[in-house]
Structures are given as C-alpha cells and as structure tokens.
C-alpha positions, -999 to +999 in steps of 0.1 A: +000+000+000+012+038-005+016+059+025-005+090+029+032+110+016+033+094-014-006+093-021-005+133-020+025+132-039+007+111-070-022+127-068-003+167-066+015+153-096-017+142-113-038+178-111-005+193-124-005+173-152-040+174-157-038+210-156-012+211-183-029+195-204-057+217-202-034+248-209-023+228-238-057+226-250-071+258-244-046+282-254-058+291-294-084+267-298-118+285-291-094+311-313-085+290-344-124+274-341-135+313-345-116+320-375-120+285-392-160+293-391-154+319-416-130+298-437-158+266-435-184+295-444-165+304-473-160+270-487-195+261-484-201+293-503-180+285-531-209+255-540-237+272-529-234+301-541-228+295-576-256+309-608-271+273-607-279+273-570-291+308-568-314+299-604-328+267-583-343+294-559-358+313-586-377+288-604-412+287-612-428+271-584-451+251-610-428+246-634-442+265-668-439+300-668-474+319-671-465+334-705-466+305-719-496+287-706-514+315-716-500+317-753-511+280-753-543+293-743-547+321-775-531+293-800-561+264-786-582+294-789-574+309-824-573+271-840-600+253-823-636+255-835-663+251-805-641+236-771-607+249-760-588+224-734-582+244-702-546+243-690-533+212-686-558+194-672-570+163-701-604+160-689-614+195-684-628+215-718-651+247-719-672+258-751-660+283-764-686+315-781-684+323-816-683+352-840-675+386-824-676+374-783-647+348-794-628+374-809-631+395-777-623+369-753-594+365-776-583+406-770-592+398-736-564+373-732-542+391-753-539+420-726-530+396-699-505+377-719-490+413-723-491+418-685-477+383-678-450+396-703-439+424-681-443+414-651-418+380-662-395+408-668-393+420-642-388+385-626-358+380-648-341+410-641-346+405-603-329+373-608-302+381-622-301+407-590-300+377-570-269+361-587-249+390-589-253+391-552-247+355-546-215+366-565-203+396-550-209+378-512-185+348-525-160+372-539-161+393-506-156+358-486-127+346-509-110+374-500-114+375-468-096+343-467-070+350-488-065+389-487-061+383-531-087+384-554-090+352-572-110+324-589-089+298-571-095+303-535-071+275-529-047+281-551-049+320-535-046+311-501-018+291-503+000+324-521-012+343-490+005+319-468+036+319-491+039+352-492+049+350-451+077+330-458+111+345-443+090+373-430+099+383-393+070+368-370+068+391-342+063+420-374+042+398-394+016+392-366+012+430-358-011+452-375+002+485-360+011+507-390+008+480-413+027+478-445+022+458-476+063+441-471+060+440-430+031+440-413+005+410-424-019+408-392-059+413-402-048+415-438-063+375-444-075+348-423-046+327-435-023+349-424-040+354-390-044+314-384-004+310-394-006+333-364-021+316-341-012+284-349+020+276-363+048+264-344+080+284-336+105+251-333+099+214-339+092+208-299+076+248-286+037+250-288+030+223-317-005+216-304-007+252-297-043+253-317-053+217-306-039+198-334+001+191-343+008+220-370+046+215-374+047+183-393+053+203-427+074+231-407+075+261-384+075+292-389+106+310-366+106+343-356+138+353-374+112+337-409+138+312-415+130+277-431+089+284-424+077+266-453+043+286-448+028+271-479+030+236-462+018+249-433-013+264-440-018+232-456-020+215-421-045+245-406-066+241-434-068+203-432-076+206-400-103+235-401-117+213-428-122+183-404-133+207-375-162+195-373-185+232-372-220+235-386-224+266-409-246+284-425-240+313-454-263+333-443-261+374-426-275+361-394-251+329-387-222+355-398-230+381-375-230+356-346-197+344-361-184+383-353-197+385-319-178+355-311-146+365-325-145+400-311-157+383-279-122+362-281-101+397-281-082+403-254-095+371-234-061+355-233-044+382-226-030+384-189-018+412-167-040+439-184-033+467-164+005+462-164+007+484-195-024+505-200-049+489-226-021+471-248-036+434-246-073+447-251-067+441-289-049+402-288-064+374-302-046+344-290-021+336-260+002+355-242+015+359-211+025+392-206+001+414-223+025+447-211+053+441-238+037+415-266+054+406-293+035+373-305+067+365-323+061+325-314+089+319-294+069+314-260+038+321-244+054+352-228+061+370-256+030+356-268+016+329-302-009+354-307-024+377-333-023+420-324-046+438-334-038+472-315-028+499-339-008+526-335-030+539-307-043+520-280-077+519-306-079+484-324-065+488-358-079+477-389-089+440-398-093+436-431-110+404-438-133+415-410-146+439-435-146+417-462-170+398-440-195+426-432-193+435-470-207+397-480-234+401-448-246+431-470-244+412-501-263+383-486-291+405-473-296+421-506-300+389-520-327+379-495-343+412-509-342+402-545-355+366-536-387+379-522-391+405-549-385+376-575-414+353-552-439+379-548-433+391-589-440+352-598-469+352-575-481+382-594-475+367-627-494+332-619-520+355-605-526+372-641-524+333-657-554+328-634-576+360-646-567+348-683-580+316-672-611+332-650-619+348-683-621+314-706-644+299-673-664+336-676-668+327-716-684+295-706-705+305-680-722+332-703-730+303-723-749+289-700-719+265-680-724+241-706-706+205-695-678+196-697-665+169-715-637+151-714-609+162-740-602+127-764-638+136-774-628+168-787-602+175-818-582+200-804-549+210-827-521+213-808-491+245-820-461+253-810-464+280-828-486+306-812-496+337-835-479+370-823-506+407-827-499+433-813-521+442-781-553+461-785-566+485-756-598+468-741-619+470-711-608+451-684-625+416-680-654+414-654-643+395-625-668+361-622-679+359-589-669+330-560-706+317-563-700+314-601-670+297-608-673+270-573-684+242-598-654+243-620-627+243-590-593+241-608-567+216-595-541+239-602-558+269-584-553+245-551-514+256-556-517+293-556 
C-alpha cells in the first residue's frame, strides 16, 4: 500500500499534469475554431453560391412560366372550332362563343398575356439581381480568406501563406502601421491562423491550436525555413475536419463576429501592467505589457495583435470583407422575395386569363364539360404574335360562379 506522503505526492503530480494538459488545449483553440467558421463559411459558399444554386431558388414554383400557358391558351383558342382544353388538365374542356364574343375573349387574353410579359420581366431582371449578389458575397468571402482576389480560393490562399515566408513573425503578426512588405496581421484569415497556430521550433507550442501543425514546418521568428505554404496546408486540413456546422447566411455570420471580437483580449493576462495594450490580442500570451506574438513562447505571446498605432484596435481587413458579404447576402434575400412575390403576381394574371375562358363558358350557360379525347383540339407550338389592342378590363366572375369548376391547379396558388 502507498503511505498517505506518497498518495499526496501522486495525486499533486496528477492535477498538475492534468492542468497542463488543459493549458495545452485551451490556449488558441476556441481562437482558431472562431476564424476557421469563416473559412468553412467560405467553402460552403464557393458550392452554394454559384448561378445554378441561386437559379434553383428562382424557379417557377409550378414549373411552366405563365407566358406561356397563356400563349397556349390564345393558340387552342385561335385554331380550335367550339371547345378549348383548359390548362393542362386532359379531362377538363369549356365551349368556347363564336363570332365577335370569341374574338373578344381572344383581345381579352391578349392584354393579360402582355401583362404576364412584363411582369416576367421583371422576374428576370430580379434574378439576375439575386446572382450578382450571390457573386459579390462569395467574392467578398474569398477574400477574406485570402487577402487576393481570385477564382482559385485555394490556389490564393496558399499564395497568402507563401507570401509569409522569411518574414519576421513578431512584425508579421502586428497590424500596427501595417505595411504591404511588414506587417500581415488582419490583412487575411490565412495569415492570422499562421498566427495563431504555427509552431516556432519542432518541440515549442505544436499543439498550440489543438492539433500538431509543425509536421510540414515552423514558422521561426527570425522567418527562416517556415515553409508557410506547407503549413497552411496543415491548418486548413484541419479546419476542414473541424467539425463546425455553418450556414452562409447574414445572421449565422453576424453571430460568427460576436464571437470572435468576444475572443479579443480574453487571453491576454496582466491587463493593467501596460495601459490597454492586450485589449486588442487574439490568441495567448502571457505578458500582455510588452507582446510581441513572435512564437517563441507564451510570454512574448503565439498570438495575433490587433492594436494599432494607438491604443484603438487597428484595422482588420478580412473583418470587413466579412460585413461586405453580410450586406451582399441581405440584398440577396431582398431580390428573392421580390422575384417570389413578382411570380406570385404573374401566376396570378395566368389565373384571370383563365377566370376569363371559365367567364366565356358561364355566359354560355356552364355548358358540361366533356372530357378532352372527345374533342379535336390542334395542338401548335407555334402561337400567333398581334400586337395588343386596348380593351376593357374583364369582369371578375364571382366566388358563387365559378365554385363548380374548382381548378386543380388553383389549389397551388
């Protein structure tokens, strides 16, 4: 049996070790989950929000555009002698009057094929509204990412990462009077996770971000042998695997944003030793009085400043690039309701044109129906264009009216 000594001593030794496993696990990941939501949101953007995707949202909800149901309706109407087939229904036909009343039915429809022209239009051109914001909130994302403007996100990224090879750390992850050549901190995401969570030597801080980044490298203070390409390889493999549910929408990003300016300054100890210098750090450090987040321990800090050249919090780039795809995505919202409620319109007129075919038949006394294979009914693709003459509007048939000839298709409206 163990004495009481040596018990205490096991079990002292056991809560230290415990603990430092904790610190190892704490340090930058709730900071490296942060960021890697944007970069996650970003790839899921690249498939989703592509001209195909944001067409499949605009489509008409029953398939056939209005125009040309009710050009089918004018070519049945103009070719066939005494019945006209109503919409696409193979059972359902309607007499049809003759002589002068045909001819004005015919005007009639002609007005609200004209309408349902417009108003498709208008459909189309707030479509294409809605992909050219689909495309501007993608390009905005890519960049944040990668701080480049480029089809490739990967291909860009990895440039961005490149482009922090031999560069001094402890500059490199300081956005205080930030230069193009120096100072790479809130210029990218890449550059920012490099940050955080690349190793400074084979053995210092490798799971620094919760997984082991230095198997393709490190990234040393003085920039020497960093092989940053490699190693924003490893972060991204891992963000990739991270296992973070999405969304690329304004609302999920906003949350995103609270959380990450939630994260600044949290790790940042001794605040008062040195004014408000660690209000701005995103990441670990020690002594928040005299940071240099250069990587080569958690005293000088394996962090990200943001403090510019006053004790304000200087500018983050691809935090902007974010809030300009948030604007994007809202605008798109906009233009999808606009394109709903202008096809709700536009089935709305195919119904009148219809109404006024059921109105035809009803002044005829609501003759019945009969099912269609008993009635010759030419079928043309070919629908005659005239131009639109200026006629009264059609009288709207009343609910007690048309209740016996319920439409399956009105059930959809």
């Amino acid at each position: 049996m163990l004495d009481n000594s040596r018990a205490r001593s096991i079990v002292h030794l056991l809560i230290l070790l415990k603990a430092h496993v904790i610190t190892q696990i704490i340090k930058n990941t709730q900071e490296f989950t942060s960021l890697c939501t944007f970069v996650k949101v970003t790839l899921k953007a690249t498939d989703g929000l592509t001209s195909a995707a944001s067409k499949s949202q605009t489509d008409w909800a029953l398939g056939e555009n209005p125009t040309s149901r009710i050009k089918k309706l004018i070519t049945e109407l103009e070719t066939s002698s005494d019945r006209i087939r109503l919409g696409e229904e193979p059972n359902l036909t309607i007499q049809l009057p003759q002589g002068d009343p045909k001819q004005r039915l015919r005007r009639k429809l002609e007005v609200f094929l004209a309408r349902a022209k417009y108003t498709e239009e208008l459909v189309r051109q707030a479509q294409g509204d809605v992909g050219g914001r689909c495309n501007e909130a993608k390009a905005e994302l890519e960049e944040a990412v990668t701080g480049r403007k480029g089809p490739d996100l990967e291909t860009q990224a990895t440039a961005a990462a490149a482009a922090l090879h031999n560069k001094a750390r402890g500059t490199a992850c300081k956005v205080a009077g930030a230069t193009t050549d120096t100072n790479f901190a809130g210029t990218s995401l890449v550059a920012d996770l490099m940050c955080l969570c690349a190793a400074e030597t084979n053995s210092r801080e490798k799971h620094i971000c919760g997984f082991e980044s230095h198997a393709s490298g490190v990234w040393a203070n003085a920039g020497t042998n960093s092989n940053a390409g490699e190693i924003w390889g490893k972060i991204l493999d891992a963000c990739k695997n991270r296992e973070i549910q999405v969304e690329v929408t304004p609302q999920f990003l906003r949350i995103a944003i609270t959380k990450f300016e939630g994260l600044l300054g949290a790790q940042a100890h001794k605040l008062t030793s040195n004014g408000n210098a660690g209000a701005w750090l995103l990441g670990y450090s020690m002594n928040a009085g005299s940071v240099t987040c250069d990587g080569q321990s958690s005293t000088n800090g394996i962090c990200v400043d943001y403090k510019g050249s006053s004790d304000a919090r200087g500018p983050i780039a691809w935090l902007g690039h974010i809030k300009n795809a948030i604007t994007a995505l809202e605008n798109r919202d906009k233009n999808l309701q606009r394109v709903r409620k202008l096809q709700r319109q536009a089935e709305a007129i195919l119904m009148s044109a219809e109404d006024a075919l059921i109105e035809a038949n009803i002044s005829l006394g609501g003759k019945d129906m009969v099912p269609a294979s008993e009635v010759t009914v030419p079928n043309s693709s070919n629908p005659t264009s005239r131009q639109n003459s200026v006629v009264q509007e059609p009288t709207t048939v009343s609910a007690a009216a048309i209740t016996p000839l319920i439409l399956p298709w009105t059930l959809l409206i």
